[in-house]
N, C-alpha and C positions, 0 to 999 in steps of 0.2 A: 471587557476590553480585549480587543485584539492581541496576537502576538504573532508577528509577522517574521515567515521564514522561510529559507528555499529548500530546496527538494529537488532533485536532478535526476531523472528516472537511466539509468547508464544503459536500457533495454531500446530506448526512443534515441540518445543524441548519434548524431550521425557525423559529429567533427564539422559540422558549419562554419563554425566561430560567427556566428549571426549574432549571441547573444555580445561577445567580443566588443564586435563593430554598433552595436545596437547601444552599448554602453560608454562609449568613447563619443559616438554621434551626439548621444541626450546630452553629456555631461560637461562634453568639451574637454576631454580625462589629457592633458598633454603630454607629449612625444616622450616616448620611454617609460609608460606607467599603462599597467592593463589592472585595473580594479576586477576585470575578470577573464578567466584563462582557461581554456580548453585542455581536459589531462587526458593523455591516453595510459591505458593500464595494460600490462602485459602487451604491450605494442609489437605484432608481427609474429605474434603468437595466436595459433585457433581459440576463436571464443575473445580479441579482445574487447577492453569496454571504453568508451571515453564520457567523460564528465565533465560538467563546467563547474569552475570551483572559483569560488571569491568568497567573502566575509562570510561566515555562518551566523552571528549577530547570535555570537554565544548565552545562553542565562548567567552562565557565573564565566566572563569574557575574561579570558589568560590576559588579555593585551593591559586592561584597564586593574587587573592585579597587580602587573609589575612596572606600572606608569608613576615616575618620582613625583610628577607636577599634577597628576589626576585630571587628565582633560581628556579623558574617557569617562562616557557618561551613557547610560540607558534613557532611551526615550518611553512614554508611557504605553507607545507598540511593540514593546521588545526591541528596537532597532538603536544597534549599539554605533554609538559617533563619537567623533573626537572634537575637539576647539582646536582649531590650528593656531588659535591669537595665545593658547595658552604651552601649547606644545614647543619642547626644546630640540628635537630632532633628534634625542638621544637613540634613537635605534631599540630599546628593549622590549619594545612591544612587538617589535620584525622579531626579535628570536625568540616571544612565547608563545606568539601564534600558531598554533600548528596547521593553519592553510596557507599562512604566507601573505596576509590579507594586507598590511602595513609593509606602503613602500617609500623609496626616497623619488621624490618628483623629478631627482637634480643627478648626474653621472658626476659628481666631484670629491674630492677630500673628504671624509669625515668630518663633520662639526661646522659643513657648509653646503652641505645637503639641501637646508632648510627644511619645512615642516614633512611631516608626514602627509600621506594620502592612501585613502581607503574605500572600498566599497560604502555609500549612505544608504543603500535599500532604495534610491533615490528619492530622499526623504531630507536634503538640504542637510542644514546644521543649526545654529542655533541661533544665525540673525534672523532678523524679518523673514514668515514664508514670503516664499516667491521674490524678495528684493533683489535689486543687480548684484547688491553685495556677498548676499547667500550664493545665488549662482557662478558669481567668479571665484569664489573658494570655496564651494564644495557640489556644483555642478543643479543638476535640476531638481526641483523638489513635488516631483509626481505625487506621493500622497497626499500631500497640502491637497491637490490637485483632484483627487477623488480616483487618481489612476493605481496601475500595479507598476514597479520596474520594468523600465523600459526591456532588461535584458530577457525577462519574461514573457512580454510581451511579443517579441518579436521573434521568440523560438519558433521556427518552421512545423516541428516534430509534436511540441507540447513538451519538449522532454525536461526543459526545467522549466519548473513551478515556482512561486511567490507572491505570499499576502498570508491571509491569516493563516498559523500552524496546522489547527483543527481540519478547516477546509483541505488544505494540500495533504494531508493527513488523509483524508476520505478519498479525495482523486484516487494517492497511489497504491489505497488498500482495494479500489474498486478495480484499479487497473491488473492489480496481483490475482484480485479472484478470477478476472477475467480468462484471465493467464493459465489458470488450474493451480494455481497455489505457488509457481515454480516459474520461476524469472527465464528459464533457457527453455523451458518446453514448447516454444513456440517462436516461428523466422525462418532459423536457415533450412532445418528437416521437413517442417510442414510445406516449405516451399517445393524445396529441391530432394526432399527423399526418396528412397526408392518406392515406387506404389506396387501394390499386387495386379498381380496379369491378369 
């Protein structure tokens, strides 16, 4: 069985936010909720990196350790979802996650939030695949589908990956050999370095 997961090569993204907009389009993600976010690292400093970062659809998932009501659950692809009909909005999975991946859909009060919302892998949740009902609370369910995440899908660059671990796995070690071993040794010098006369 598959176990499905992303990979963000930080040598390929170029700050698009393709995957962003690509993820909001499929899902219908509403106003004030980015399920996925573009980070820059050392921003404005030589050498920085950016990466799109959302749900890692952890193996042993922080979120669904510290969830009082247990409506975190693993699917049998590795892809970690929630029940929103079971979720209380209590917020503890927002401060275990260390990507930040669970948010409030709602700008109000505490304890009027309503449910959580998170990255699916675009893999639905736990009504009917493909019914209206799945779609309006938790967006499209592309694997049912035979697809990969839409956000994947639509990277310009390749730079992030998604679907089975293995595979993305092979990509990024093929892309490293490619490389000489060494993520910086190739771009900006090979381009713009000084050549011999």
């Amino acid at each position: 069985m598959a176990r499905m997961k992303f990979l963000c090569d930080s040598e390929r993204c170029i700050e698009c936010n393709g995957c962003v907009t690509a993820c909001k389009n499929e899902n219908e993600v509403p106003w004030g909720i980015n399920r996925r976010r573009v980070v820059t690292l050392d921003d404005g400093v030589p050498g920085e990196k950016s990466i799109s970062v959302a749900c890692m659809h952890c193996t042993d998932a922080p979120c669904a350790a510290v969830c009082p009501v247990d409506c975190f659950y693993t699917t049998d692809d590795g892809v970690v979802l929630h029940d929103k009909d079971l979720c209380i909005g209590c917020g503890y999975c927002f401060y275990a996650c260390p990507f930040g991946a669970p948010q409030y859909p709602q700008q109000e009060a505490f304890g009027v939030r309503g449910k959580m919302d998170k990255c699916t892998f675009c893999s639905g949740g736990p009504e009917e695949d493909n019914s209206a009902a799945e779609f309006e609370k938790y967006g499209s369910n592309r694997l049912a589908q035979g697809k990969l995440p839409a956000c994947a899908e639509m990277c310009a660059t390749k730079a992030l990956l998604g679907g089975d671990g293995d595979m993305v796995a092979d990509i990024y070690r093929e892309r490293i050999t490619r490389r000489g071993g060494r993520p910086d040794n190739w771009g900006w010098d090979a381009a713009y370095g000084e050549r011999d006369a």
